[in-house]
C-alpha positions in Angstrom: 270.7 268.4 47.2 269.0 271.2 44.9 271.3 270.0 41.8 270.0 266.4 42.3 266.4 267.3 42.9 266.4 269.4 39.5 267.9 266.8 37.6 265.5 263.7 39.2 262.7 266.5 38.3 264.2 266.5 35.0 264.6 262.2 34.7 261.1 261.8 35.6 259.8 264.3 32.9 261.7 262.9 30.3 260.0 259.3 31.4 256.8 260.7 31.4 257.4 262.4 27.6 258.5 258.6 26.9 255.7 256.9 28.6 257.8 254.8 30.8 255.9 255.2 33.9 257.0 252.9 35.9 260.3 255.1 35.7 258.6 257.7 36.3 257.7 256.0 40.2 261.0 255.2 40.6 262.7 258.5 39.9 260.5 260.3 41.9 260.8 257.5 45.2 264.6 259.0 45.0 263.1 262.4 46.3 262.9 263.0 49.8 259.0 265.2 49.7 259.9 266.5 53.0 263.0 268.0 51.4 260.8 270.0 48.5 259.3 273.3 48.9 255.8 273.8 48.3 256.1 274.6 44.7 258.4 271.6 44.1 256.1 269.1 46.1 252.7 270.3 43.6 254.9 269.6 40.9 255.8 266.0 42.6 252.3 265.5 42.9 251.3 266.0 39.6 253.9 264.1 37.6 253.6 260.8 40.5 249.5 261.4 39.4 249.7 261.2 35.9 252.0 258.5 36.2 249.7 256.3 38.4 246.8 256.7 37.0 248.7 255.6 33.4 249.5 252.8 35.4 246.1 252.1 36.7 247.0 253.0 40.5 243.6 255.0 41.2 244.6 255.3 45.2 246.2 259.4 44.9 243.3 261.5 45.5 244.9 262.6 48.6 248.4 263.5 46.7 246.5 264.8 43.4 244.5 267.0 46.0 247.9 268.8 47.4 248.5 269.6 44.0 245.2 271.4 43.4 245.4 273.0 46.9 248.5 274.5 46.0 248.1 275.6 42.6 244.2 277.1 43.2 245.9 279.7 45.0 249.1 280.2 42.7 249.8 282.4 39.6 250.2 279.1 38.1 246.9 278.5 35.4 248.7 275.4 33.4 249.4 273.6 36.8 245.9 274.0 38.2 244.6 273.0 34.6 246.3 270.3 34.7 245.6 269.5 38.0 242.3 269.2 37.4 242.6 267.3 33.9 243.7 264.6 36.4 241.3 264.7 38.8 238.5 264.8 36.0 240.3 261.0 34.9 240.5 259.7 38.3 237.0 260.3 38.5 236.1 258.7 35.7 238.4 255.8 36.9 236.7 255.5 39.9 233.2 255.6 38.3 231.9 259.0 39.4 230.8 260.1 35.8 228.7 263.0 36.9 231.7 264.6 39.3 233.9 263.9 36.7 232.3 266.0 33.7 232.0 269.0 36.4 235.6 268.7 37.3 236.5 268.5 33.7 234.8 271.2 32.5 236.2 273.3 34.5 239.9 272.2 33.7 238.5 273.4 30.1 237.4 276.9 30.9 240.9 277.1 32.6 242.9 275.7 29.1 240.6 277.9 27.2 240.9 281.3 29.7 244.9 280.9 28.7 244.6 279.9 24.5 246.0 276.8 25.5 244.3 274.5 22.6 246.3 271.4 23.1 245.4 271.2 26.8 241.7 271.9 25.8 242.3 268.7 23.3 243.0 266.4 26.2 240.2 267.8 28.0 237.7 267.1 25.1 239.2 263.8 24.9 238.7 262.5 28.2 235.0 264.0 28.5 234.3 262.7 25.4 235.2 259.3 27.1 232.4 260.3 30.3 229.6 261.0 27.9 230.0 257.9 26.1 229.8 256.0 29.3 226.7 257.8 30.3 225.0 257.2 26.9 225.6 260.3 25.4 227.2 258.9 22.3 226.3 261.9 19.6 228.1 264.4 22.4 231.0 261.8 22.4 231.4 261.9 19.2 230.8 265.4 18.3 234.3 266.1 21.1 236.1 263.9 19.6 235.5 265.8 16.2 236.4 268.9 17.8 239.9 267.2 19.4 240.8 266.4 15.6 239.9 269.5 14.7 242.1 271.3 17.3 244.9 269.0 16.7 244.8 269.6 12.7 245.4 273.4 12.9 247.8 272.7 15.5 249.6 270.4 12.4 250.1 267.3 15.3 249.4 265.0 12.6 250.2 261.8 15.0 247.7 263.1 17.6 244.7 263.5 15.1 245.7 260.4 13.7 245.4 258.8 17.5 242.2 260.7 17.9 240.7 259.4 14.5 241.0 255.9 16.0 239.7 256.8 19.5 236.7 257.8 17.1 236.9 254.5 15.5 236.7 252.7 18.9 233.8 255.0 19.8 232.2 253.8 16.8 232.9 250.5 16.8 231.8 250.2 20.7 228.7 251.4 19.8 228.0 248.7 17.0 228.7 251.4 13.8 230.9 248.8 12.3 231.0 249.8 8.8 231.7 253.5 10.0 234.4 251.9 12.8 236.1 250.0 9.7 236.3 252.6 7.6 238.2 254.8 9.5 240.5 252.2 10.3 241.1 251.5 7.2 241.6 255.1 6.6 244.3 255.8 9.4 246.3 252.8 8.2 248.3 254.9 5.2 249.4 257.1 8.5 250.0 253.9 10.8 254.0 254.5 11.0 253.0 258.1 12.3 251.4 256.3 15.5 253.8 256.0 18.7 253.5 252.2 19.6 251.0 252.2 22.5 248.1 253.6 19.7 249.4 251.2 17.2 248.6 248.7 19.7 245.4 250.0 20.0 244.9 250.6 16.3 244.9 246.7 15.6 243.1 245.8 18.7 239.7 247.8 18.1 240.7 247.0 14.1 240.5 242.9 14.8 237.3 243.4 17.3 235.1 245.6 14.9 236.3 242.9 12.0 235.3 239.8 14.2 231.8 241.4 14.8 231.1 241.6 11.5 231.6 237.8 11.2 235.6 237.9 9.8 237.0 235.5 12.2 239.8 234.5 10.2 241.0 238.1 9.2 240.8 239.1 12.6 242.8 236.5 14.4 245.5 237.5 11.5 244.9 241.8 12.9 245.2 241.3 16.5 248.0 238.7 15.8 250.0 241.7 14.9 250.4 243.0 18.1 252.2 240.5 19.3 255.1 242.3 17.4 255.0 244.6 20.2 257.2 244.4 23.3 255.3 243.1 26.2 255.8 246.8 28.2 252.6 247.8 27.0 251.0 246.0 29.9 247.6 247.7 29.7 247.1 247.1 26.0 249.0 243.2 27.0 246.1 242.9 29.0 243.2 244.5 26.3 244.8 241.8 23.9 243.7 238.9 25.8 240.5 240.3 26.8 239.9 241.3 22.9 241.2 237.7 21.9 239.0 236.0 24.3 236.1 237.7 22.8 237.1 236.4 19.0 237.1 232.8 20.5 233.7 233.0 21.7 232.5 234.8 18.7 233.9 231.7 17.3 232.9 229.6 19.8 235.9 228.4 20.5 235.1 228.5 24.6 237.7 226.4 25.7 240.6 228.5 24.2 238.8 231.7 25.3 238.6 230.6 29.1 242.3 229.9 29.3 242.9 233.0 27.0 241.0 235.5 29.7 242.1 233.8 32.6 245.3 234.6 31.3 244.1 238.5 31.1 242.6 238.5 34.1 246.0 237.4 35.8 247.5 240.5 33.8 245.0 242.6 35.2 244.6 242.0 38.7 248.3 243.1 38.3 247.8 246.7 36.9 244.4 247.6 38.0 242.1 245.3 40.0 239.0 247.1 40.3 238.9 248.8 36.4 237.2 247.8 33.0 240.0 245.3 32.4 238.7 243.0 35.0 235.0 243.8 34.5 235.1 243.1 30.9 236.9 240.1 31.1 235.1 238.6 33.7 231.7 239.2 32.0 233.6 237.6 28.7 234.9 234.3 31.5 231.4 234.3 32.2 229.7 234.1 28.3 232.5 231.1 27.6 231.6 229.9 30.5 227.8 229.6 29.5 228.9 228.0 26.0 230.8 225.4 27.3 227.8 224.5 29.6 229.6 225.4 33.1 226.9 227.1 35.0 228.0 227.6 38.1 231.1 228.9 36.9 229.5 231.6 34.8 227.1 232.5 37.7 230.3 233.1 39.4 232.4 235.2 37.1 229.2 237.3 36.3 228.9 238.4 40.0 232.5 239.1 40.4 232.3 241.4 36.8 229.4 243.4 38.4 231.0 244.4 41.3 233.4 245.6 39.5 231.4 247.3 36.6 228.8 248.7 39.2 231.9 250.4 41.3 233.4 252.0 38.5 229.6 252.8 36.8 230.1 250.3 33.4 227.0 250.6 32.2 227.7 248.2 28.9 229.5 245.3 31.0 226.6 246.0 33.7 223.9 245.1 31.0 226.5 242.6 30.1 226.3 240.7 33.3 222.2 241.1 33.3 222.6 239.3 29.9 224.5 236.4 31.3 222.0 236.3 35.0 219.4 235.6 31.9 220.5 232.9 30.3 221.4 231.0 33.4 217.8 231.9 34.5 216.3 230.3 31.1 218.3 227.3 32.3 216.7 226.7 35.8 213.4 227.5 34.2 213.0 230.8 36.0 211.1 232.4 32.3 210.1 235.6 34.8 213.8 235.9 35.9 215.2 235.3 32.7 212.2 238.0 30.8 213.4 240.7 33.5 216.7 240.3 32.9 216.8 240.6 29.8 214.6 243.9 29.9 217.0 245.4 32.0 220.2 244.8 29.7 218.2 246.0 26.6 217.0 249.2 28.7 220.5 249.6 28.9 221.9 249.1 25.6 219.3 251.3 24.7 220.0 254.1 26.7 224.0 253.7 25.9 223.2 253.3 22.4 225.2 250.1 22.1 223.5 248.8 18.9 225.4 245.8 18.7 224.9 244.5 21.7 221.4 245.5 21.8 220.6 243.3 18.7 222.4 240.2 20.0 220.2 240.6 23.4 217.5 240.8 21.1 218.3 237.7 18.7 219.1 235.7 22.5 215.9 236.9 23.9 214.1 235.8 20.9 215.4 232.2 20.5 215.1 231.9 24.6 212.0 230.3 24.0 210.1 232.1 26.9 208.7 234.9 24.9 205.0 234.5 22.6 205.5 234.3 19.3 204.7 238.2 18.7 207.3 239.2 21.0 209.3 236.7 19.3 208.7 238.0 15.6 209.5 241.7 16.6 212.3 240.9 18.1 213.9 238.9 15.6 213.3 241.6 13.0 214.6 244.4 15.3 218.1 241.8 15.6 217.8 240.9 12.0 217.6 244.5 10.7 220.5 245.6 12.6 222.5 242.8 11.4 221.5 243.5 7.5 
């Protein structure tokens, strides 16, 4: 029994290394947890976490807690680091931002009390992730640049490489599209250093932050690469359809980006049905939805995307939704509805720094027809000088 615990142990690692985790699951479901000692059930805990939340099962704060219980009062600094690594992600999964960044720094002072650089890396990363969602974008930013620094004298060349195009998706998120570009243009001569799930990545954020600078054509022929990529990748899968969806209503093609997200959205009810997958896509459903003139429909998708966004704290999909709740209120005539709405999304864009979609509110407020034509005038030129 001890011979094939240690070597199911030793399975689901090796899984983990590889990023199979739904392997990962089904080594561990071989192990009796009754069976394992206390030691042996923290470490069960920890791996079947990481593995789940990769997966986008967010329902194992009661199993990630055993592990923290456990290894608070252990000799065992890495596990408890770890540990709480975890726990800071599931938090930020679940839309608690503000528990998350406590939870996280602490797994840092822990990595940093033991030298342990790399695991400060993944710490920065991850809170570099919170502070972006709470609008602290220069913070973000300024982690990220420490991660790659980390990772540089550490000479783990693919991870900096990874980390240079988190930064770009930072970047490119927060409308910095020539900075976003750049850098992805950059990290191409070290693509074939990428494992496959960031190469994925790398062409997704490439082809978005191309397509909102107006390159529809070169963009359809970027995230057209991924399709090279075996359909595992069920997370990124999912990301492609959402990211494709959004070129088709850049392009206004809204037909082909309803059936594209719908598509998504059927993905990712299937891996995680209350994250940004579904939020995101939803609000997109809901903008295609607007351009082909379906109403109802849009009001509908909207709602459903800000459940969603407002559980797990979204703010950009949030303002997103407020955006769409706008233009359906210009449509019914409601000019007070539509004026409040649309203060509300740029008070958030604002806030989160989103630039981008800041100046598109702006340019949609402007030609809504409900404003005077001051209002109007300033507002086209804050849109217009963005765009420039």
């Amino acid at each position: 029994m001890k011979q094939i615990k240690s070597s199911t142990f030793i399975a689901a690692e090796d899984f983990l290394k590889k990023r199979d985790f739904d392997n990962v699951i089904s080594e561990l479901q071989r192990i009796t947890k009754e069976d394992l000692n206390p030691t042996e059930l923290a470490h069960y805990c920890l791996i079947f976490s990481e593995a789940s939340l990769n997966l986008g099962d967010y329902n194992i704060l009661d199993i990630l807690t055993k592990a923290i219980d456990y290894y608070k009062f252990s000799s065992d600094n890495n596990g408890f680091a770890k540990a709480k690594l975890l726990q800071g992600w599931l938090f930020i999964c679940l839309g608690k931002n503000s528990e998350a960044r406590e939870i996280l720094i602490e797994a840092y002072a822990s990595y940093k009390r033991m030298d342990n650089f790399e695991g400060c890396s993944h710490v920065l990363n991850r809170l570099a992730f919170v502070q972006f969602l709470d609008g602290a974008v220069d913070e973000a930013i300024h982690n990220i640049e420490r991660c790659i620094e980390i990772n540089d004298k550490l000479e783990h060349m693919e991870k900096v490489y990874a980390l240079k195009r988190n930064l770009a998706s930072i970047l490119f998120m927060c409308g910095h599209l020539h900075k976003s570009l750049k850098l992805h243009c950059d990290i191409s001569e070290n693509l074939a250093s990428l494992r496959t799930n960031h190469k994925y990545q790398y062409y997704l954020t490439f082809a978005m932050a191309t397509a909102l600078q107006g390159d529809i054509k070169k963009a359809l022929q970027l995230i057209s690469k991924t399709t090279e990529f075996p359909d595992d990748y069920k997370r990124e899968k999912a990301q492609y359809y959402e990211y494709l969806g959004w070129i088709y209503n850049l392009d206004e093609q809204y037909q082909k980006a309803v059936e594209t997200l719908k598509t998504g959205i059927e993905l990712s009810m299937k891996i995680a049905p209350q994250s940004a997958l579904i939020s995101q896509s939803k609000r997109l459903l809901a903008d295609a939805y607007v351009g082909l003139g379906k109403f109802d429909l849009a009001e509908t998708a909207a709602r459903e995307a800000l459940v969603v966004a407002e559980k797990i704290n979204e703010r950009v999909e949030i303002a997103g939704c407020y955006r769409v709740f706008a233009l359906l209120d210009r449509k019914k005539g409601n000019k007070q509805g539509c004026r409040e709405w649309l203060k509300k999304a740029c008070d958030i864009y604002t806030m989160i720094k989103s630039r981008y979609e800041l100046a598109v509110t702006r340019y949609l407020a402007a030609k809504s027809g409900i404003y005077d034509d001051g209002e109007r005038s300033a507002m086209l030129y804050l849109a217009r000088e963005y765009f420039q």
